[in-house]
C-alpha positions as CSV (number, residue, x, y, z in Angstrom):
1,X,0.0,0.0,0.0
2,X,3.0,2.4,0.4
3,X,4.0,3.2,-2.5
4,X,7.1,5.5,-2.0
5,X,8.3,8.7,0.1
6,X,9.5,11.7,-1.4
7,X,11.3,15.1,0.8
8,X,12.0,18.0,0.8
9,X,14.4,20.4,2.5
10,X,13.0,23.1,5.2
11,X,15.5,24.0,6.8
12,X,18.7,23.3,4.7
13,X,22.5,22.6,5.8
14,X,23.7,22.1,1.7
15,X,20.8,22.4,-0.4
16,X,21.5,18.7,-1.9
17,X,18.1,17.8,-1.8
18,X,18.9,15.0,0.2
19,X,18.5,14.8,4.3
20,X,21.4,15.9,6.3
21,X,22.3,16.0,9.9
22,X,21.1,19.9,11.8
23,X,18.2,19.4,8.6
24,X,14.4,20.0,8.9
25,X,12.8,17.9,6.3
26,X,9.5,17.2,5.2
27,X,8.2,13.7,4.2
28,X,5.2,13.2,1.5
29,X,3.8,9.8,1.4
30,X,2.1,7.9,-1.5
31,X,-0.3,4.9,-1.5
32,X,-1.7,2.7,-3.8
33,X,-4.8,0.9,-3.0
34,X,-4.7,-2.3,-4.7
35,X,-8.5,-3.6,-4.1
36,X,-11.7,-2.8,-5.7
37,X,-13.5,-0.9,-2.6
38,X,-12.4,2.4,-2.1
39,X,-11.0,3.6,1.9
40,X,-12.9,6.5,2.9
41,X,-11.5,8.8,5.8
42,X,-7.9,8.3,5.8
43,X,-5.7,9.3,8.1
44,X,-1.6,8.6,9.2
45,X,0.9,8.8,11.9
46,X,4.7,8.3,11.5
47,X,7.1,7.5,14.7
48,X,10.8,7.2,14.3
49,X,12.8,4.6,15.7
50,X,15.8,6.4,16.5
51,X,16.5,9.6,19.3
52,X,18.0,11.8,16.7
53,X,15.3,11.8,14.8
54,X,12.2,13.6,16.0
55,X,8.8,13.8,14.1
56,X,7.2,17.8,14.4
57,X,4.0,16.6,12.4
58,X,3.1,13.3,14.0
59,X,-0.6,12.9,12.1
60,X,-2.3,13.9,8.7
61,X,-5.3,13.6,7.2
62,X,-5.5,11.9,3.8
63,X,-9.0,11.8,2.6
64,X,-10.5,9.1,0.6
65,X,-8.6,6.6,-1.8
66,X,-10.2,4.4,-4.5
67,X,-9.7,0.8,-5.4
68,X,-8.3,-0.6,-8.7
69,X,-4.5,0.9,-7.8
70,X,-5.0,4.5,-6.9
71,X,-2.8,6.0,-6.0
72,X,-2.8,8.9,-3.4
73,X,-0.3,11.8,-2.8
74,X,-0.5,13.3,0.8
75,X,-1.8,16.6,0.9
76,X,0.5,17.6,3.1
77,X,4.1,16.3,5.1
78,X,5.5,15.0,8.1
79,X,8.2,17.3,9.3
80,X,11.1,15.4,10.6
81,X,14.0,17.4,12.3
82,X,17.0,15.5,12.2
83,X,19.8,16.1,14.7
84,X,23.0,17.6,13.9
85,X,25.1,15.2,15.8
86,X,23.7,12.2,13.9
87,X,27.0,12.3,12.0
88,X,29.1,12.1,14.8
89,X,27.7,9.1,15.5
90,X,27.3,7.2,12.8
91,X,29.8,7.4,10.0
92,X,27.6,5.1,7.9
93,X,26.6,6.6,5.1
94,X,23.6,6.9,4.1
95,X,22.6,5.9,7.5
96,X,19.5,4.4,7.6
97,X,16.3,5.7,10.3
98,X,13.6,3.2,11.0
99,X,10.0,5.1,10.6
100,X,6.8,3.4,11.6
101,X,3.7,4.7,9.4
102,X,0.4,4.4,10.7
103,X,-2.7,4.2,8.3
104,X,-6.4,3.8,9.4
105,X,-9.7,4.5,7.6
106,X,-13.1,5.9,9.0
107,X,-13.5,2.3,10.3
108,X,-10.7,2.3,12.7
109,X,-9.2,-0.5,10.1
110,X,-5.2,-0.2,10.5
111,X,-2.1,-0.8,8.3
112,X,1.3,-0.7,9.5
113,X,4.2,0.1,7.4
114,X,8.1,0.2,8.3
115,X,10.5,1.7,6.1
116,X,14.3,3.2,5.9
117,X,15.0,7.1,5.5
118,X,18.6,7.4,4.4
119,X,20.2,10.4,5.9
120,X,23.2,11.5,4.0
121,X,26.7,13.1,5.8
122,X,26.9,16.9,4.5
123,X,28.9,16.7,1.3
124,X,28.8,20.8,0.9
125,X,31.1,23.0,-0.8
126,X,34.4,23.4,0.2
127,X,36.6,26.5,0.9
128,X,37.7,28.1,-2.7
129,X,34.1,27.2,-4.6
130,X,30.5,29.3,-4.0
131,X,29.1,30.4,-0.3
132,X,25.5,30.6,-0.7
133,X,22.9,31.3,1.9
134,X,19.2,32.5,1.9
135,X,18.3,34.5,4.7
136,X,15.6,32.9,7.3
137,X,12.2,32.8,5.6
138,X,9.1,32.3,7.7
139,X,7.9,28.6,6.9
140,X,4.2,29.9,6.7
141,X,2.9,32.9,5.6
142,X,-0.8,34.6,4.2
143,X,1.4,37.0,2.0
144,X,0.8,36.1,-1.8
145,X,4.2,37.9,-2.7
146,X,7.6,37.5,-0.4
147,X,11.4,39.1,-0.6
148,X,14.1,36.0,-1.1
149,X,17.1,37.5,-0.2
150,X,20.8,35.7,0.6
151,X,24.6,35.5,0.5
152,X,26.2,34.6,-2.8
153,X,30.2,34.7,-3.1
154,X,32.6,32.9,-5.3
155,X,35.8,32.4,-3.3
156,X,38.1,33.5,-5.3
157,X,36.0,36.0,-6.1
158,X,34.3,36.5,-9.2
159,X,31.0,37.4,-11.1
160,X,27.7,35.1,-10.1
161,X,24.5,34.7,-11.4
162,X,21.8,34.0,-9.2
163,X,18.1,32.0,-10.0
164,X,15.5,31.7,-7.8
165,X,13.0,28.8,-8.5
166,X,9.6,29.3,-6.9
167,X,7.4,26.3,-8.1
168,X,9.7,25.4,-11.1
169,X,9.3,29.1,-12.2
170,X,12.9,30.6,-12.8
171,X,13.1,34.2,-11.4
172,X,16.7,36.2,-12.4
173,X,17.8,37.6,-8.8
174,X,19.6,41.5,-8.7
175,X,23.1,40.5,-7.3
176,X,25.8,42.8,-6.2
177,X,29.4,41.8,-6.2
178,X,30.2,44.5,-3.9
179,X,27.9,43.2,-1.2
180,X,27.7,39.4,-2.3
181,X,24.0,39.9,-1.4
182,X,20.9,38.7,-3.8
183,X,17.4,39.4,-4.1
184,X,14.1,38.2,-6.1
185,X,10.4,39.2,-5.6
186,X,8.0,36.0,-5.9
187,X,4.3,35.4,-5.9
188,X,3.7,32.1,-3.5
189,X,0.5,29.6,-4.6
190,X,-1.6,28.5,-1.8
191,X,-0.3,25.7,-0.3
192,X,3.5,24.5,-0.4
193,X,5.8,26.3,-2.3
194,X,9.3,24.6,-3.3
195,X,11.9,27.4,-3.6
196,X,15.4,26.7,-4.8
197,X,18.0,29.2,-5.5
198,X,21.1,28.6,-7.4
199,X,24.3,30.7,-8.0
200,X,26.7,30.0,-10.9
201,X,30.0,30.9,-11.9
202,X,30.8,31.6,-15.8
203,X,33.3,28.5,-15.8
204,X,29.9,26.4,-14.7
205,X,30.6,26.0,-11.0
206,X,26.9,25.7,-9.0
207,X,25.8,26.1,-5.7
208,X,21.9,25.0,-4.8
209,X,20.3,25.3,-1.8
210,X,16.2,24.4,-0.9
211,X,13.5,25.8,1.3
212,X,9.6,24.7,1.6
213,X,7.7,28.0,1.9
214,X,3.7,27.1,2.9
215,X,0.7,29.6,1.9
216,X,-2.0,29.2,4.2
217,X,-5.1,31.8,3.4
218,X,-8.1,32.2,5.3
219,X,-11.2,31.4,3.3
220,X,-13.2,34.4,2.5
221,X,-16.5,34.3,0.8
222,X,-17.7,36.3,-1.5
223,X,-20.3,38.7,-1.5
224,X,-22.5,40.8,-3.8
225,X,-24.5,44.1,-3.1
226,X,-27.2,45.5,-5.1
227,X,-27.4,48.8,-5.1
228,X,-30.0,50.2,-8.1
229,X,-32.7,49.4,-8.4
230,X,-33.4,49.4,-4.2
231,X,-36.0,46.9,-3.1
232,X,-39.2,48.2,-3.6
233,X,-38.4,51.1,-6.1
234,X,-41.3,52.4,-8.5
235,X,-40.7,53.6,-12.1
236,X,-42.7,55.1,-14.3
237,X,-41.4,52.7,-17.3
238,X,-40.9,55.7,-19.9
239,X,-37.3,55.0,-19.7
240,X,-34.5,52.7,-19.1
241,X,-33.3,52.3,-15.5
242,X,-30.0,52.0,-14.2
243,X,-28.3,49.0,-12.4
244,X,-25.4,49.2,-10.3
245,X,-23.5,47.1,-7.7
246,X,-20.7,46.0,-5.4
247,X,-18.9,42.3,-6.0
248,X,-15.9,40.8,-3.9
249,X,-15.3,37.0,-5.0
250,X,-13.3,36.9,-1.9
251,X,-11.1,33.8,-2.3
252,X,-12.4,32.8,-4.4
253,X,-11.8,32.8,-8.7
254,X,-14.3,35.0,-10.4
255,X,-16.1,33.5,-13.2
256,X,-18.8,36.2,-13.8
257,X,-21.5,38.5,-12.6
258,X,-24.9,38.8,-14.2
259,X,-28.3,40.7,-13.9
260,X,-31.6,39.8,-15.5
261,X,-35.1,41.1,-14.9
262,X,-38.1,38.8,-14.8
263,X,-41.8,39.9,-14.6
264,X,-43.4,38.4,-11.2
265,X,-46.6,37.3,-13.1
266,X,-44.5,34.9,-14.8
267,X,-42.4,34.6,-18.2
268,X,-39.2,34.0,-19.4
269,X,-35.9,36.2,-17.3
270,X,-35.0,39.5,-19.8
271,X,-30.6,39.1,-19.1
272,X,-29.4,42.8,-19.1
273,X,-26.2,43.2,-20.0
274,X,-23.5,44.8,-17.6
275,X,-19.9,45.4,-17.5
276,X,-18.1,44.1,-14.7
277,X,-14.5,45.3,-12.9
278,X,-12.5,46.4,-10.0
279,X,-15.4,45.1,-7.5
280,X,-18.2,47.0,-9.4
281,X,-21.2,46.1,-12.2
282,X,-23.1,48.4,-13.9
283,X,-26.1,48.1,-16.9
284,X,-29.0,49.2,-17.1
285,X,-32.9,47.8,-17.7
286,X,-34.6,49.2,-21.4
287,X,-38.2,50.9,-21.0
288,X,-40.6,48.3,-21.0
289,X,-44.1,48.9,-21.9
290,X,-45.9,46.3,-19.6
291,X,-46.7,47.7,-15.8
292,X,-46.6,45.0,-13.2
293,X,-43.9,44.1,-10.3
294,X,-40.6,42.4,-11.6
295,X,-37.7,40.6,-9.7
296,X,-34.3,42.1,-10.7
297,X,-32.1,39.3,-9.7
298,X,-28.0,39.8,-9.6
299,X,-25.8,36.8,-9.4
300,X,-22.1,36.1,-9.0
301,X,-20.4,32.7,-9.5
302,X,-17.0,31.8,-9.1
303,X,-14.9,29.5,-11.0
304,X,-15.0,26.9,-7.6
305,X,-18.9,27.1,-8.7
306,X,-20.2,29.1,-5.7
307,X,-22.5,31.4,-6.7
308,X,-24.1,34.1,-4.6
309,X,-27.8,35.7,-5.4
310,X,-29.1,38.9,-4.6
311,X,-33.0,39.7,-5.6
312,X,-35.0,43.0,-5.3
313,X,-38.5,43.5,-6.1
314,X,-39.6,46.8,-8.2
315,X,-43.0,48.2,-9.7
316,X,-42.4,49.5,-13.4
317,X,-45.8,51.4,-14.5
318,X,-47.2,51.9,-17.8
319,X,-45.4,54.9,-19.5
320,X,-47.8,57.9,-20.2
């Protein structure tokens, strides 16, 4: 059922991509369900076997995982930090950690698995090649657009060019030889964001290092305001009357916002056209000759497929 493990670096010692003594990881899981009935409810918990290990994110939740050979990839990691005297004792290399993981469906039904993570001895640069360094970045963040910032040297010294990688999108970074400081500007998805930043000499000497950057963004709903016609309004129906209104899709992805007017009597909805942007709508209703009470009815939807309704009731006369 466990298919493989994949990490990533947090808090990085030499940016190999691999995990290191004085590291903070994070572990992503995937499983395959062989059977034909799918497991509802998921949920794991990893222990380590060994004292210099220590788990920081004992449990997650999975979610649901069909049959037929699924497979599932945790939302989310276990953070693992791993201790930086793990080398000194151990001069195996890779040496191996025993983890324990824990899965169990909405039925309390359990599976056990136990598996290896290697941990690798430090193999970064030595004196005479690149110092790289990226200043401490908060792990998690609600900002949708951060400063990277770091050291970057050649030793002896020489001209660099530094790449940031935010997502697998490559970024140029302004470096200045006289500082040996860098910086980039990126825009973070919700959720994890791998960041890698390299610095290369023109002879082709490289230096990488890694850090896991997490978006987490309150949920906000969106809302809609009509604000013409009011509820209630009478018009004489000798001439067209004006819509207006207020939108936020919160966030949410906006999909559209629309207006139509439909006669309370009965009969097909009349869609008036308006022109949407920067949180406001606008149109506006064509004289009608026919006097009764109509619903004006606004509605936003969002590319998730919420959609939010707003209704007012007017009284449009006969024109004379």
């Amino acid at each position: 059922m466990l298919e493989g493990v994949e990490i990533r670096e947090l808090r990085t010692v030499d940016g190999d991509g691999l995990a290191n003594p004085g590291e903070v990881v994070r572990l992503y899981i995937r499983l395959r369900h062989p059977g034909g009935e799918p497991l509802q409810g998921l949920a794991a918990e990893l222990s380590s076997f060994d004292p210099h290990v220590r788990v920081e994110t004992p449990g997650l939740e999975l979610g649901d995982l069909d049959g037929g050979g699924e497979v599932l990839h945790s939302p989310g990691g276990f953070d693992l930090h791993i201790a930086p005297d793990l080398g000194a004792v151990s001069r195996q290399d890779p040496y191996p950690v025993p983890l324990r993981l824990k899965i169990t469906d909405q039925t309390g039904e359990a599976w056990g698995f136990d598996f290896d993570l290697p941990v690798f001895h430090s193999r970064a640069n030595p004196e005479g090649s690149i110092h790289l360094t990226l200043d401490p970045q908060a792990r998690s963040t609600q900002a949708a657009r951060i400063l990277l910032q770091g050291a970057a040297r050649a030793l002896p010294e020489e001209n660099l060019e530094v790449t940031v990688w935010v997502n697998g999108a490559a970024l140029r970074a302004d470096w200045s030889r006289a500082s040996g400081r860098y910086s980039a500007v990126a825009d973070l998805a919700e959720g994890d964001n791998p960041v890698e930043v390299e610095a290369c000499t023109a002879d082709g000497r490289r230096r990488r290092i890694q850090v896991l950057v997490q978006r987490r963004v309150a949920h906000r709903p969106p809302t809609l305001t009509l604000t013409a016609p009011v509820e209630g309004a009478w018009f004489d129906g000798c001439g067209d009357i004006a819509v207006s209104g207020r939108f936020d899709s919160g966030t949410s992805r906006l999909e559209e916002v629309t207006v139509s007017l439909r006669p309370l009597s009965g009969g097909s909805p009349l869609d008036i056209p308006v022109s949407a942007a920067e949180g406001r709508f606008s149109g506006s209703i064509p004289a009608y000759r026919d006097s009764g009470h109509y619903e004006v009815r606004a509605t936003l939807r969002t590319a998730e497929g919420t959609a939010v309704t707003v209704v007012h009731i007017i009284e449009i006369a006969s024109c004379t």
